[in-house]
C-alpha positions as CSV (number, residue, x, y, z in Angstrom):
1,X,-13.6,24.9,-6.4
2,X,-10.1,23.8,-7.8
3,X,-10.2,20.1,-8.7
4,X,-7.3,18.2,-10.3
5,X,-9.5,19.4,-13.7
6,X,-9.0,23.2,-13.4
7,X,-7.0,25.3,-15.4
8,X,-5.8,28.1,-12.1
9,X,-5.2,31.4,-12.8
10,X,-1.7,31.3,-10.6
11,X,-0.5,28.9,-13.5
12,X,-1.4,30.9,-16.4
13,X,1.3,31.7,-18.4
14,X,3.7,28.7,-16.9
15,X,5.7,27.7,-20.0
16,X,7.1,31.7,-20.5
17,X,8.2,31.9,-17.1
18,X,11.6,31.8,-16.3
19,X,12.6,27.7,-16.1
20,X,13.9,28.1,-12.4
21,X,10.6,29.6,-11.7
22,X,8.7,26.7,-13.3
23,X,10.9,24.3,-11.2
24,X,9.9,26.1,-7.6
25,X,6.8,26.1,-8.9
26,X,6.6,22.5,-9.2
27,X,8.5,21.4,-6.0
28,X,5.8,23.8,-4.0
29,X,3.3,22.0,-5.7
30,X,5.1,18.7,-4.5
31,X,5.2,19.8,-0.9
32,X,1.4,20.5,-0.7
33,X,0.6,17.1,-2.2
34,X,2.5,15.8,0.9
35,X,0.5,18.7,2.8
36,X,-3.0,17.3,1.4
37,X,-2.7,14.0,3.8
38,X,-2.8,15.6,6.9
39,X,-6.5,16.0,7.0
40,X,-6.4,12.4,6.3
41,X,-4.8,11.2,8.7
42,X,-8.0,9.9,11.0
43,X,-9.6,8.3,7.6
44,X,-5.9,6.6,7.0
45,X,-5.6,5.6,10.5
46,X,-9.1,3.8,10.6
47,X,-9.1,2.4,6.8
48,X,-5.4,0.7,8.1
49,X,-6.8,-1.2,11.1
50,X,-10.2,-2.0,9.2
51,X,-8.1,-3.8,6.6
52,X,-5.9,-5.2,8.9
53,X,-8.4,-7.2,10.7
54,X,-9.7,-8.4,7.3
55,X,-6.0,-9.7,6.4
56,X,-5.7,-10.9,10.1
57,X,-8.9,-13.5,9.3
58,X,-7.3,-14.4,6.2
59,X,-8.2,-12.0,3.2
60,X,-6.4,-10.6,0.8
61,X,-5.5,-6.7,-0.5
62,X,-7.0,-5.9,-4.0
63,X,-5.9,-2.7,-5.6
64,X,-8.0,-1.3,-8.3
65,X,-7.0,1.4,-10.2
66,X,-6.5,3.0,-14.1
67,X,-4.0,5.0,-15.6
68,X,-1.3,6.8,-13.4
69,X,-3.5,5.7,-10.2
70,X,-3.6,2.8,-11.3
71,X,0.3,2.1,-12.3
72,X,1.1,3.8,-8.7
73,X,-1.3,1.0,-7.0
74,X,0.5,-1.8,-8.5
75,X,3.5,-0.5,-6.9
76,X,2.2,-0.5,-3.7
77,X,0.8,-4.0,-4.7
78,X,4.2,-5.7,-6.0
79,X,6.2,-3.9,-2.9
80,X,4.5,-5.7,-0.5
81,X,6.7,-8.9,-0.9
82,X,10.5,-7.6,-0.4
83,X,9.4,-5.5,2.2
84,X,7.0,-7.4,4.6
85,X,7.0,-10.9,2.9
86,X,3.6,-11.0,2.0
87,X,2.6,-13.7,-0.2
88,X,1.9,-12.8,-3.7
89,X,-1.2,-14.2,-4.1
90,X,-2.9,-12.0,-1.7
91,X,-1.6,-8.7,-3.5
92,X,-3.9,-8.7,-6.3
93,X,-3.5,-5.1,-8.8
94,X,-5.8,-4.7,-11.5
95,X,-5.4,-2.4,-14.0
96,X,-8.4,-1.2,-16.0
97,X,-7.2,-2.5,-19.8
98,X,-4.6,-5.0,-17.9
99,X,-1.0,-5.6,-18.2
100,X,-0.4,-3.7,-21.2
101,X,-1.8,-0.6,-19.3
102,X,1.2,-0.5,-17.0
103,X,3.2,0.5,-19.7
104,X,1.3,2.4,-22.2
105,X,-1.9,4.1,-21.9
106,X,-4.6,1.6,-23.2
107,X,-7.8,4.3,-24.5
108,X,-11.3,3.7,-22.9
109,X,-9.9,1.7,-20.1
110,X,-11.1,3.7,-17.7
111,X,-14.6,3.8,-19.1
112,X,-15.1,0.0,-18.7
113,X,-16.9,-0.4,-15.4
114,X,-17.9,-4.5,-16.5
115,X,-13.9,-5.3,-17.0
116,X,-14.0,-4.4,-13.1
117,X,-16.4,-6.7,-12.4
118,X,-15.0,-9.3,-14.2
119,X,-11.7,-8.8,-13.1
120,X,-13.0,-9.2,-9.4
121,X,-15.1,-11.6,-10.0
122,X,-12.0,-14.1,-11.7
123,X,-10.0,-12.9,-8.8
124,X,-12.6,-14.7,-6.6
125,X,-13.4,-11.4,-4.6
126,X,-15.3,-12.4,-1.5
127,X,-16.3,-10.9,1.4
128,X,-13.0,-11.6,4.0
129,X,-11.1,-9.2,1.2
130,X,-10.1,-5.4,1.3
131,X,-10.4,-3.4,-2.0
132,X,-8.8,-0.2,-2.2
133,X,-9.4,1.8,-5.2
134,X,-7.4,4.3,-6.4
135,X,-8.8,7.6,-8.5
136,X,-7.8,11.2,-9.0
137,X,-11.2,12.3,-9.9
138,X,-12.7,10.1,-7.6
139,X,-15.4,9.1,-10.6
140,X,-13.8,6.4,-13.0
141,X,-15.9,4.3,-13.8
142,X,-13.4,1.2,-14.0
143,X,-12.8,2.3,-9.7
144,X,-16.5,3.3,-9.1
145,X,-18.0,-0.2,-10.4
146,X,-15.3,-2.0,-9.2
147,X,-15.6,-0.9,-5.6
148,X,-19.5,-0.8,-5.0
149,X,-19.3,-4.6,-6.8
150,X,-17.0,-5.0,-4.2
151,X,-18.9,-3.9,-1.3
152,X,-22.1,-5.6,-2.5
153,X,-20.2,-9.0,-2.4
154,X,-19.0,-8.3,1.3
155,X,-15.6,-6.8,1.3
156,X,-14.5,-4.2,3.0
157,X,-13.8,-1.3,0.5
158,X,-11.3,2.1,0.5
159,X,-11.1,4.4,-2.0
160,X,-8.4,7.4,-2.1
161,X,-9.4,10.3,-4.4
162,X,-8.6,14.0,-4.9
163,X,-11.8,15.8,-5.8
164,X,-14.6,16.7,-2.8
165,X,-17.5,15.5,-3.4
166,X,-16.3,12.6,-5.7
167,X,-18.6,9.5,-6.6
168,X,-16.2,7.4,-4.8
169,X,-17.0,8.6,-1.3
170,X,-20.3,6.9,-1.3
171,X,-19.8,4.1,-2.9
172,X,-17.3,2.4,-0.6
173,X,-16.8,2.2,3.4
174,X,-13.6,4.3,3.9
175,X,-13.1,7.4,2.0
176,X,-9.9,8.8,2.0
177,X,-9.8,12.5,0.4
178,X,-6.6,13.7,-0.6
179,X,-7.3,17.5,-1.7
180,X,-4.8,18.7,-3.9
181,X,-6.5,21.1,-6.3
182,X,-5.6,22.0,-9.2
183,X,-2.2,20.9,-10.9
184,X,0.3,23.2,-12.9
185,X,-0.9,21.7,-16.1
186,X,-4.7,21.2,-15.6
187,X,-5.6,17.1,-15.7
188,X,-2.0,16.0,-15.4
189,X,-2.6,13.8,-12.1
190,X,0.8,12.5,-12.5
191,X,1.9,15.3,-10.7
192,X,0.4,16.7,-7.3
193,X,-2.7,14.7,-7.1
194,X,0.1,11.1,-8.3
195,X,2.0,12.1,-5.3
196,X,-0.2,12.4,-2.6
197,X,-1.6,9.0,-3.8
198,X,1.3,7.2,-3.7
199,X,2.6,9.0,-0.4
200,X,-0.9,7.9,1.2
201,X,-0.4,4.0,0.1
202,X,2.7,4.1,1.7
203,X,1.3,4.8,5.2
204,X,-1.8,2.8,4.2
205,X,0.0,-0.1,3.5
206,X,3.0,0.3,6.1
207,X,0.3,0.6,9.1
208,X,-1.6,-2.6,7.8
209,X,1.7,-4.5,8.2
210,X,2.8,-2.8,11.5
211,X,-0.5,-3.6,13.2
212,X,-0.1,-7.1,11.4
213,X,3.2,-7.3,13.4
214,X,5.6,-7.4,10.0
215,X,7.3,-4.6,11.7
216,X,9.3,-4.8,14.9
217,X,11.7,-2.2,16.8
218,X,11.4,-0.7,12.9
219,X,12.8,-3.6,11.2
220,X,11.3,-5.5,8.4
221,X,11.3,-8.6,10.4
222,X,9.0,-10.6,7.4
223,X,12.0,-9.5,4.6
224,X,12.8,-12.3,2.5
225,X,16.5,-12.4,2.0
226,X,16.4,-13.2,-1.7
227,X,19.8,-11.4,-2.7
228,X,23.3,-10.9,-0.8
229,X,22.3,-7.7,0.1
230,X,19.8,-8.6,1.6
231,X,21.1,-11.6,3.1
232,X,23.6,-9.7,4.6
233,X,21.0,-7.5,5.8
234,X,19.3,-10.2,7.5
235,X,22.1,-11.3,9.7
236,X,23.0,-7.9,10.7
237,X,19.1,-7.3,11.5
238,X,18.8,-11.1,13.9
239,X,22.6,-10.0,15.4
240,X,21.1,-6.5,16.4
241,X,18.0,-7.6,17.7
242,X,18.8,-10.5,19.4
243,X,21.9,-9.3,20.5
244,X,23.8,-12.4,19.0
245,X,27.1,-12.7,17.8
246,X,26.9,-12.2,13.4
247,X,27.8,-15.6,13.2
248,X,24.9,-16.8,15.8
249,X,23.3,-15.4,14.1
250,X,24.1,-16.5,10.6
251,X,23.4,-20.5,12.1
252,X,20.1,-19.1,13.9
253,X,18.9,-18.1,9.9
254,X,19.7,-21.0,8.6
255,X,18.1,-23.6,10.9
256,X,15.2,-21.5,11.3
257,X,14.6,-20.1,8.2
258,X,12.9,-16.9,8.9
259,X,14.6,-14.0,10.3
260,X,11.4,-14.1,13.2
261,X,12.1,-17.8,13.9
262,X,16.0,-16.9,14.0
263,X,15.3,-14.3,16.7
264,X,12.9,-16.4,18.8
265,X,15.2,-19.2,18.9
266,X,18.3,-16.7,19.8
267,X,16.6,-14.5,22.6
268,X,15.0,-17.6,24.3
269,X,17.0,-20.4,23.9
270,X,14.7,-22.5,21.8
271,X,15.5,-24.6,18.2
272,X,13.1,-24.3,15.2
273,X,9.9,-26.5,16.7
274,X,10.0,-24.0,20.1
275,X,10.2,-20.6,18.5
276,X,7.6,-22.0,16.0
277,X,5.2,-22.8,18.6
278,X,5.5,-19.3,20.0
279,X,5.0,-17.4,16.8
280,X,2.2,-19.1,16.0
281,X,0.6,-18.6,19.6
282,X,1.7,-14.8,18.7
283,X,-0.1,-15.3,15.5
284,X,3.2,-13.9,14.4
285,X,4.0,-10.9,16.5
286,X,7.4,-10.9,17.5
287,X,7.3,-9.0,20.7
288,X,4.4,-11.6,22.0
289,X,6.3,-14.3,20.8
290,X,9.6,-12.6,23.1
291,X,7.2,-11.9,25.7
292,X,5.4,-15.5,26.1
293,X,5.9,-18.0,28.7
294,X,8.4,-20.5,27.1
């Protein structure tokens, strides 16, 4: 069986071959990372609206995760913000050896299945949360103690891996197996089995927030416009979608404060206190909001 740990034959001999041959090489191994999700995509699609209803009742996403999995979590983690205006504080990364980890490798981090416990544990972990872990192997012991602490306490737990028959598949409620195989330089899971993991938080992540309703008409309706770009991007986004004038909607921003609220109050004819009172009847889904009896 070729796990991200095995030396394969087809790579012996890499570093003589001809340097365009190496680079093919690479890209093809790039493409079947991307390839490796598709017999995820049923585990994806139920892990996304399991955590969804645990963010829906109020809990938070926790990423856990060491080394390159774990540096590839936190990016999922600190994304979350800019593009669907989730708060912070319930986007929670942590990094077997901590901070210092994200920039250079801490040794033994990975081995220390109590700093996992302690790091949820501080986090106030509880039972309305959704872990995910994050391991290539699908055994390090940081991930592995960290999730079945995690589903002892109640939460609901997800762990993506690359190896079959990995610890992690037992010890948490969604499995997600991402089979890449072996690597062009065995144990390097920076490269296909780093890809596939980041290309499946993506979708996790994105379908949590489209079921959540952060998403409309393929818009990032919950952006926070914290820069001009992205201010200007706001406007253009309320004017399209509301079919307002860019100056409408420029006013409809800045009395409502949200690009949602500015929408609301455009396409039905309300000020801030009506489209608030529909949003939060939608419990923040746009189209009921548009869709609800004024």
């Amino acid at each position: 069986m070729n796990t991200t740990e095995s030396a394969a034959t087809r790579y012996a001999g890499v570093e003589t071959w001809p340097t365009e041959d190496m680079v093919t090489t690479m890209i093809e191994g790039q493409l079947a990372a991307v390839a490796a999700l598709q017999g995820a995509a049923g585990a994806l699609a139920t892990a996304i609206d399991a955590v969804a209803a645990r963010l829906r009742t109020g809990g938070r996403l926790i990423y856990l995760g060491a080394g390159t999995s774990g540096r590839i979590a936190v990016q999922d983690a600190a994304e979350l913000l800019p593009t669907f205006g989730w708060p912070q504080d319930r986007a929670l990364a942590l990094m077997a050896g901590g901070e210092s980890a994200l920039l250079r490798a801490v040794e033994g981090a990975e081995d220390d299945e109590p700093a996992a416990i302690a790091a949820l544990d501080a986090a106030g972990m509880g039972a309305q949360d959704a872990v995910i872990g994050v391991a290539a192997s699908g055994r390090t012991p940081f991930v592995v103690a960290g999730l079945r602490h995690a589903g002892a306490k109640g939460a609901l737990t997800v762990g993506l891996f690359n190896n079959p028959g990995a610890t992690l598949e037992s010890v948490c409620t969604h499995p997600v197996l991402l089979p890449t195989g072996a690597e062009i330089v065995a144990g390097s899971t920076r490269m296909k089995a780093g890809t596939a993991q980041k290309a499946a938080l993506n979708i996790l992540s994105t379908g949590v927030f489209l079921r959540l309703g952060h998403v409309w008409r393929g818009r990032m309706v919950e952006m926070e416009p914290t820069n001009d770009k992205l201010r200007a991007r706001a406007v253009e986004m309320v004017a399209e979608l509301a079919d307002a004038p860019p100056e409408a909607a420029r006013r409809a921003l800045a009395e409502g404060g949200t690009i949602k609220h500015a929408i609301v109050m455009l396409a039905r004819g309300l000020d801030r206190t009506g489209a608030d009172r529909l949003l939060a009847e939608a419990g923040g889904r746009l189209h009921l909001a548009l869709a609800a009896p004024a």
